[in-house]
C-alpha positions as CSV (number, residue, x, y, z in Angstrom):
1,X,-6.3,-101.6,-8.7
2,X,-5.5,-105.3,-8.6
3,X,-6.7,-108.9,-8.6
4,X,-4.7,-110.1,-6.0
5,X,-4.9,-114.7,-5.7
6,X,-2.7,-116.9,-3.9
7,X,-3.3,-120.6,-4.7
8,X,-1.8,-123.4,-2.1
9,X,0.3,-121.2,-0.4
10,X,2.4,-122.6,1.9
11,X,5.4,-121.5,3.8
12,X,8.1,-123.8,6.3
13,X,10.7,-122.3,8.2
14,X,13.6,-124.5,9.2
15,X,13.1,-126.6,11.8
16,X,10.2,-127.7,9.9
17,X,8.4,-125.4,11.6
18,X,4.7,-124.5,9.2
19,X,3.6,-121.1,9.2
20,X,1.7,-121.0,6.6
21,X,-0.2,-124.4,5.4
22,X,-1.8,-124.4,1.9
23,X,-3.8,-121.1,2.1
24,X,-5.8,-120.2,-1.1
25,X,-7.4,-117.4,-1.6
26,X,-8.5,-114.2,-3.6
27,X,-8.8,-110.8,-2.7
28,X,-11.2,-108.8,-5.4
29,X,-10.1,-105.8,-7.3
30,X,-10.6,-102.8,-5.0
31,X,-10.9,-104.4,-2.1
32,X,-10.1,-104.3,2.1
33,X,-9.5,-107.8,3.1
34,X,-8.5,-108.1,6.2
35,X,-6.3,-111.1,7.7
36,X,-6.7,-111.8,11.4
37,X,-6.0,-114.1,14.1
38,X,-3.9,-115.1,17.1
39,X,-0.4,-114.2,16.9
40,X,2.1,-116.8,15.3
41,X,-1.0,-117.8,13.1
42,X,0.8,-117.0,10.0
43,X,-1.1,-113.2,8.9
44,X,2.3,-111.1,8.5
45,X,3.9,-114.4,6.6
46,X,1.4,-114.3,4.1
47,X,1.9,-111.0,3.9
48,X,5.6,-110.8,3.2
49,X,5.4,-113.8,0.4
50,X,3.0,-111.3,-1.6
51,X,5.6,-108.8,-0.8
52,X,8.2,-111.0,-1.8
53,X,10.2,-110.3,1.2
54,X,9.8,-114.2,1.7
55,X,10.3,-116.7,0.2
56,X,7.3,-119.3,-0.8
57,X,7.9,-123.1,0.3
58,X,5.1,-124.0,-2.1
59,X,2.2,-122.9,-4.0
60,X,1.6,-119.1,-5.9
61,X,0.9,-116.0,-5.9
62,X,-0.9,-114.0,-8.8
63,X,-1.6,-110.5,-9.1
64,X,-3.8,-109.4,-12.2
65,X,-3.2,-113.4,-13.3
66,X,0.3,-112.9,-13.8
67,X,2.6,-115.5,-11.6
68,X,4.9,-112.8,-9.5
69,X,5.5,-115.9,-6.9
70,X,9.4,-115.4,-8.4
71,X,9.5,-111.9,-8.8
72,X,11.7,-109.4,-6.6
73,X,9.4,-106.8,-4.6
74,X,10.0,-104.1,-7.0
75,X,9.0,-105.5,-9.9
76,X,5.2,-106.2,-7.9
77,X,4.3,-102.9,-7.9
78,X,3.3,-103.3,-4.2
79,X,3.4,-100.4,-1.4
80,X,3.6,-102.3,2.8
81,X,3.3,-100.6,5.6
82,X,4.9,-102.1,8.7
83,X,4.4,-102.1,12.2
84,X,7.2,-100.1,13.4
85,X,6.7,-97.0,10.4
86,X,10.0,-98.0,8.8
87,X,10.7,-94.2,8.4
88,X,14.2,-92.7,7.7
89,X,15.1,-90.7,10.2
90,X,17.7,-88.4,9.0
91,X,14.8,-87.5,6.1
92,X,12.1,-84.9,6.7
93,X,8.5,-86.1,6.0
94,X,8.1,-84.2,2.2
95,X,11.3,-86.6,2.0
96,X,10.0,-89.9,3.4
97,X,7.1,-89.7,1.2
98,X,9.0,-88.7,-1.9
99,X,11.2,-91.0,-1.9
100,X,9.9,-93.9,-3.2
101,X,9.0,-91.6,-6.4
102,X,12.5,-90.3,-6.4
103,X,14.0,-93.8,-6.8
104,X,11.9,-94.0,-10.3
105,X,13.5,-90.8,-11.3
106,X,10.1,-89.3,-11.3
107,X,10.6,-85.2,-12.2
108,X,10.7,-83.1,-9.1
109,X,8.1,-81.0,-9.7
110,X,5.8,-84.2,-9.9
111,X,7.1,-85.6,-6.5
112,X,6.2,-81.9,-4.6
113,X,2.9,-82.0,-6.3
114,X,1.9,-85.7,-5.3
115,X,3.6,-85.2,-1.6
116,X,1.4,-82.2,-1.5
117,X,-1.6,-84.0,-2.3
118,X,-1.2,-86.6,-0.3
119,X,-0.3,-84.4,2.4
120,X,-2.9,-82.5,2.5
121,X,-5.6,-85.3,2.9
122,X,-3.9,-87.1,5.5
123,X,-3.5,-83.2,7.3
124,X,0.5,-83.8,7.4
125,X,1.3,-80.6,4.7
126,X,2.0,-78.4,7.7
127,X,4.9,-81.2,8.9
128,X,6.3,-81.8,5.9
129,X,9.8,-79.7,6.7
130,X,9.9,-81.8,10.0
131,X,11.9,-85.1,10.8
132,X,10.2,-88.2,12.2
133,X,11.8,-88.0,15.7
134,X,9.7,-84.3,15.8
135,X,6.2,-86.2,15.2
136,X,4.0,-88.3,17.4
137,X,2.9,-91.8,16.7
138,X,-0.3,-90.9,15.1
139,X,1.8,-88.6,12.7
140,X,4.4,-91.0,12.1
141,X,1.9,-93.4,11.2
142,X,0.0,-91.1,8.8
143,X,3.6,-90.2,7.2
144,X,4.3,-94.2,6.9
145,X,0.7,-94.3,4.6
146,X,0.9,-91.4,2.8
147,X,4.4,-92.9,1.3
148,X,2.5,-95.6,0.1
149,X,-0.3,-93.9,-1.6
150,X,2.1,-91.4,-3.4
151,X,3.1,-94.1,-5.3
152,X,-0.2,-94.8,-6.4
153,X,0.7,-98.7,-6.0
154,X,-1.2,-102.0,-7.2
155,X,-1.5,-103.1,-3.8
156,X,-1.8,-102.0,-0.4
157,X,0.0,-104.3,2.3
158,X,-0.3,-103.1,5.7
159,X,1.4,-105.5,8.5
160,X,-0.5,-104.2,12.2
161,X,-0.2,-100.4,11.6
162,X,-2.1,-99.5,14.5
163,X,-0.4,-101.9,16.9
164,X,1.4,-99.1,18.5
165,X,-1.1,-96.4,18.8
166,X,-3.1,-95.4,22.2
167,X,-6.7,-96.7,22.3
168,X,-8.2,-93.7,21.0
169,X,-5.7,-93.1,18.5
170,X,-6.6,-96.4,17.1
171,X,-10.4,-95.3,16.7
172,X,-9.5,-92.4,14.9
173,X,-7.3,-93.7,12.7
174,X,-9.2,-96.9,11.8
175,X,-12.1,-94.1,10.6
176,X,-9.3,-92.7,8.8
177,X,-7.8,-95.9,6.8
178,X,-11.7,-96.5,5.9
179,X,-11.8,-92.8,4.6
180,X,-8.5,-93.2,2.3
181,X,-9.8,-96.8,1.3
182,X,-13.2,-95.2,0.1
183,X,-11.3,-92.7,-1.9
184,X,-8.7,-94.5,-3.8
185,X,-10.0,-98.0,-3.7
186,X,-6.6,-99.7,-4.1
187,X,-6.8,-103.6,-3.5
188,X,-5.9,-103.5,-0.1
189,X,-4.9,-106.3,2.4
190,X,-4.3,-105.9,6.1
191,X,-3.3,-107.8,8.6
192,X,-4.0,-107.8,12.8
193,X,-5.0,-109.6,15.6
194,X,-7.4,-107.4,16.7
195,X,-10.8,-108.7,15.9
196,X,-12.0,-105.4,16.4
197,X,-10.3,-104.2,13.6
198,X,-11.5,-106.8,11.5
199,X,-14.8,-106.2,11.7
200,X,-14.8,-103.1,11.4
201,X,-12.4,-102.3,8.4
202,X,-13.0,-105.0,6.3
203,X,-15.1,-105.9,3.1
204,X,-14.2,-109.2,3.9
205,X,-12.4,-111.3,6.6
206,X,-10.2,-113.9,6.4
207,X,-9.5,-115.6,10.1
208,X,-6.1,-118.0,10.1
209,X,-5.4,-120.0,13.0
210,X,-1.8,-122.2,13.4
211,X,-1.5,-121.5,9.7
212,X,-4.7,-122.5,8.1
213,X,-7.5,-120.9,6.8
214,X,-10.2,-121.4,8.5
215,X,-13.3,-119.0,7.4
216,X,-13.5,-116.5,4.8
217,X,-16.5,-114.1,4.8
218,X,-18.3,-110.6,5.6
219,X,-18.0,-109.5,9.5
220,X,-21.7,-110.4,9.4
221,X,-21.4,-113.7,8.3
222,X,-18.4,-114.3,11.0
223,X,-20.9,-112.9,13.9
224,X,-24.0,-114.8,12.9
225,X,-22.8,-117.9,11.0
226,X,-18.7,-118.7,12.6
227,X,-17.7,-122.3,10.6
228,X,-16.3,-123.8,13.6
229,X,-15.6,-123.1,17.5
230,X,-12.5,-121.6,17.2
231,X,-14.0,-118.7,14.8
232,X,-16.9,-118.6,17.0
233,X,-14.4,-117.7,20.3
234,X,-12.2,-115.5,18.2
235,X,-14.6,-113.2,16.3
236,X,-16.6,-111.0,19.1
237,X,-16.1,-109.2,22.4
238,X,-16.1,-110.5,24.9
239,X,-15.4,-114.0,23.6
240,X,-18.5,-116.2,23.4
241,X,-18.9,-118.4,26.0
242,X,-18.9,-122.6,25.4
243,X,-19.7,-125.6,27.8
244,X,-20.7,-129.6,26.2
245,X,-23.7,-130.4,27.0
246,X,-26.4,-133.5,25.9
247,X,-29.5,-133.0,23.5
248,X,-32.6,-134.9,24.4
249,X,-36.0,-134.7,23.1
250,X,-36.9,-135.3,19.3
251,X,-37.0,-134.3,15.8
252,X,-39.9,-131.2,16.7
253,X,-38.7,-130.6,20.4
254,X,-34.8,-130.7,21.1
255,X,-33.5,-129.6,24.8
256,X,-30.2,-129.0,26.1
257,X,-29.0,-130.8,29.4
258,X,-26.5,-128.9,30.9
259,X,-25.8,-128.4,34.6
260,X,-28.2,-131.3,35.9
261,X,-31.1,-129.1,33.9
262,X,-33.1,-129.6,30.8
263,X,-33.7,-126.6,28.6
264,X,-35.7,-126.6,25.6
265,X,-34.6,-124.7,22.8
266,X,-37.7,-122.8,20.8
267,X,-38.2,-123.1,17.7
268,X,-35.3,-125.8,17.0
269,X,-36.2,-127.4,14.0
270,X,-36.5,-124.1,12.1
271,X,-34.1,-122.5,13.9
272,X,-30.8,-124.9,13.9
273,X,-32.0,-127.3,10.9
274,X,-30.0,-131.0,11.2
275,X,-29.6,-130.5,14.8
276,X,-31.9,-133.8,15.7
277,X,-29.3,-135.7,14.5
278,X,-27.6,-135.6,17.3
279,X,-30.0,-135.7,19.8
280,X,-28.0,-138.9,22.4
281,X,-24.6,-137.7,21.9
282,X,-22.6,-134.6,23.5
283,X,-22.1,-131.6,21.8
284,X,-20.6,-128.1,22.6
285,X,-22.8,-125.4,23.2
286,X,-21.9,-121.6,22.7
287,X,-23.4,-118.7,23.6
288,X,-22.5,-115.1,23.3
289,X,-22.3,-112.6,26.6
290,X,-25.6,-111.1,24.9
291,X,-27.4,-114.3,25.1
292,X,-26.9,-114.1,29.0
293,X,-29.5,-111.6,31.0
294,X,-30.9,-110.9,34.8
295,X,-33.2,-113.4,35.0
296,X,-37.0,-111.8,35.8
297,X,-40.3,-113.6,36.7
298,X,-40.9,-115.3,32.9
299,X,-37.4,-116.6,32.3
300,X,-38.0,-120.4,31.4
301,X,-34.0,-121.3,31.0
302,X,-32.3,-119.7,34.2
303,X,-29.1,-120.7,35.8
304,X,-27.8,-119.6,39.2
305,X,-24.3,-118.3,39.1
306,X,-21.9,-116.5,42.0
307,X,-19.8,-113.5,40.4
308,X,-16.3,-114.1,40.6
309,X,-15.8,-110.5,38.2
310,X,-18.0,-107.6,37.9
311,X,-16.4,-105.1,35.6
312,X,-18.8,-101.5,35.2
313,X,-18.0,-99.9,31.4
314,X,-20.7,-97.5,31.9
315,X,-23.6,-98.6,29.6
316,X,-23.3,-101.9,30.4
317,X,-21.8,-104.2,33.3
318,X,-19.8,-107.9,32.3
319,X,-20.4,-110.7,35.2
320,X,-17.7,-113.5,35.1
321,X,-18.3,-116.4,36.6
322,X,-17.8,-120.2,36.9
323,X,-19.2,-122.2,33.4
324,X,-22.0,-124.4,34.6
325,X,-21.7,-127.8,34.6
326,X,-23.2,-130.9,36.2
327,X,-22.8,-131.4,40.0
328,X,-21.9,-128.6,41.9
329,X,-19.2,-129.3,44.4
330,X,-16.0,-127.4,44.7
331,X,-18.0,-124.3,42.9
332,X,-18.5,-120.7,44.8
333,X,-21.9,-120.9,46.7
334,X,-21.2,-117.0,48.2
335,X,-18.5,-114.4,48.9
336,X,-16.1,-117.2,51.3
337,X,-15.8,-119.4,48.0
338,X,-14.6,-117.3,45.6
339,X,-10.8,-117.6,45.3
340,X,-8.4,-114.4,45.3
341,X,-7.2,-115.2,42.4
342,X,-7.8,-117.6,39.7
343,X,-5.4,-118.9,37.3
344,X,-4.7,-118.9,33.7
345,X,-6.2,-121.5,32.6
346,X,-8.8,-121.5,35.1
347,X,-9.8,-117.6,33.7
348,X,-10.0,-119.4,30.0
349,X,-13.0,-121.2,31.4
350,X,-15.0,-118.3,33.0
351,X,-18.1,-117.2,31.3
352,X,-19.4,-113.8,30.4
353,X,-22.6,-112.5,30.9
354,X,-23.7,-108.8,29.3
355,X,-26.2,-107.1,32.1
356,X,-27.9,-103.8,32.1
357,X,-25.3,-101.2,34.0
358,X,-28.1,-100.4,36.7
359,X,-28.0,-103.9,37.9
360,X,-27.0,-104.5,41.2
361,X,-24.5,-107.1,41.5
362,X,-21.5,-107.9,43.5
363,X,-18.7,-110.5,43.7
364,X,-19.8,-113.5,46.1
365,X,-23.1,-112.3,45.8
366,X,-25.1,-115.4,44.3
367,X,-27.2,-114.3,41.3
368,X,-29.7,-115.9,38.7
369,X,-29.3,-115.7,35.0
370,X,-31.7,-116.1,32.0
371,X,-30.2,-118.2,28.9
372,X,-31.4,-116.9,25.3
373,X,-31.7,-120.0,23.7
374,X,-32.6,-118.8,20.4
375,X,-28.9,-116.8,20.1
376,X,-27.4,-120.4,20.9
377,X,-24.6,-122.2,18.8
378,X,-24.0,-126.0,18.2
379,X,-20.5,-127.3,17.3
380,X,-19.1,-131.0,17.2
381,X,-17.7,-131.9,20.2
382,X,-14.9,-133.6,18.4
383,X,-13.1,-131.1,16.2
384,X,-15.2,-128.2,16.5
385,X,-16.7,-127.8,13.5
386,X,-20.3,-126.0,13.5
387,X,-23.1,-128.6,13.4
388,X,-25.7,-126.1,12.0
389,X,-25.5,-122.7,11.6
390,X,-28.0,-120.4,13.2
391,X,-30.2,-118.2,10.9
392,X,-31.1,-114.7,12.3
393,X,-34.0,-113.9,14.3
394,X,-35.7,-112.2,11.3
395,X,-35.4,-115.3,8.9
396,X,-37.1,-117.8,11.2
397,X,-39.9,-115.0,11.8
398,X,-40.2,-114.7,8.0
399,X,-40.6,-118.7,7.9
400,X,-43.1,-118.8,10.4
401,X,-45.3,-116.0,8.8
């Protein structure tokens, strides 16, 4: 197990094209960081310079406080798994995972042994005499890690190793990395663009966008405290939902003005501390699908929306539908005004709502909403940044008692 730092890491491809701009950051001994964000963002880059399999523009990369920024990839002690398996196919799999061992000269009967091993907990020792074209993707993939844990490395790179799998596939195999991960503890970084996969895999998150570090942190911390709008939208499913929007009122009771209505937000000065300040000037607003219900008889912020999208997932229906905003011409009143089709960027701008899957709801079919005010987000309307961040529900209780 390794310490694993990279200080001011930066990376430019002719063309002067930056993919990665002065990252710095350290991954503790042991453990799962996990790199995510949109694709071209940088993730695999990084990855490859702590390989070595690129080439740094500027800055370092440390393992164990030793400088290996100039060091070849052998030398680093470092196992990667890639997208694509990156198997041999003329090799069986007891040969695909012994042969990284073999190239140290290691004795034979120490290769079967540690194939056998490693076989055995990934459930590959009854394919071991097969070739990789005989195996599914699932296997293939399993074959691809266990040839990196045989050699008992310093650190674990893997560059999207679930990419390729089915959705269920993904589930199980996710379970499984965790598994291996709580077994040999090697200092592990990942990289994907699945935010899913983030949260749920790593100790800690690191979330790059046009290739800069934006937030580092636990996937609690991401979900309940994002640093700026563009963590906000990336981390959570479906994405959160944003509109600007005014803040009136005063220091003890701020409201929100959005759509031509004025909704107060409880509990605001305990709630989103340093939010007054900006009472008179716009700001955006962000609220998760969650945030959004049915409206019923007590709902003091409501907003009437028409469906444009009602998707069923069993335990729980999503309602997309025009972001509110002030005036209300050109927007759907009923099932004539909703278009057949929406564009691209037009879709980019639909909200999400997370309803009870017994609600009865149809497309065109106008429908009234209750906004959770307390779940709400504040960012700067220039730049993005998060004006406040929101403590949990139990905090603020805690406070008031």
């Amino acid at each position: 197990m390794s310490v694993v730092r990279l200080e001011n890491l930066t990376k430019v491809f002719s063309g002067r094209t930056t993919a990665v701009d002065d990252v710095s950051l350290t991954i503790g001994d042991g453990e799962f960081l996990v790199l995510v964000g949109p694709s071209g963002c940088g993730k695999s880059t990084i990855l490859r310079m702590i390989a070595g399999l690129e080439e740094a523009t500027g800055g370092d990369v440390f393992i164990d406080d030793q400088q290996v920024t100039e060091w070849p990839p052998k030398q680093r002690d470092i196992a990667m798994v890639f997208q694509n398996y990156a198997l041999y196919p003329h090799m069986t799999v007891q040969d695909n995972m012994g042969f990284a061992l073999k190239l140290r000269r290691v004795a034979k009967e120490r290769i079967n042994e540690q194939v056998g091993e490693t076989a055995r907990l990934l459930g590959l020792a009854e394919l071991l005499d097969r070739k990789p074209k005989a195996l599914s993707g699932g296997q293939r993939q399993r074959v691809a890690m266990g040839r990196a844990l045989v050699r008992e490395p310093r650190v674990f790179l893997l560059d999207e190793p679930l990419s390729n799998l089915d959705a269920k596939l993904r589930v199980s195999m996710r379970a499984e990395l965790a598994r291996l991960h709580q077994r040999y503890r090697v200092t592990t970084v990942y990289v994907t663009h699945d935010q899913i996969e983030a949260m749920t895999l790593g100790d800690r998150i690191a979330v790059l966008n046009q290739g800069r570090l934006q937030q580092v942190g636990s996937p609690e911390e991401f979900y309940l405290t994002p640093a700026n709008q563009f963590v906000a939208g990336f981390m959570g499913s479906p994405s959160m939902n944003f509109a600007t929007v005014g803040l009136g009122g005063g220091p003890d009771r701020i409201t929100v003005l959005l759509d031509g209505i004025e909704w107060e937000i409880p509990d605001a000065s305990s709630r989103y501390p340093g939010l007054a300040k900006h009472v008179g000037s716009p700001v955006v607003l962000g609220l998760r699908p969650a945030a959004l219900s049915l409206a019923g008889p007590g709902s003091k912020a409501v907003v009437d929306v028409v469906p444009l999208g009602v998707e069923s997932l069993g335990d729980e229906k999503h309602v997309l539908f025009e972001a509110p905003r002030d005036g209300s011409h050109g927007r759907p009143t009923g099932i004539d005004d909703v278009p057949v089709a929406v564009d691209e960027a037009g879709a980019a701008q639909l909200w999400t709502a997370k309803v009870t899957q017994h609600a009865d709801l149809a497309i065109g079919r106008p429908v009234r909403l209750a906004v959770d005010l307390s779940l709400a987000y504040f960012f700067e309307a220039d730049g993005g940044q998060a004006i406040c961040r929101r403590e949990p529900a139990a905090a603020v209780t805690s406070q008031a008692a």
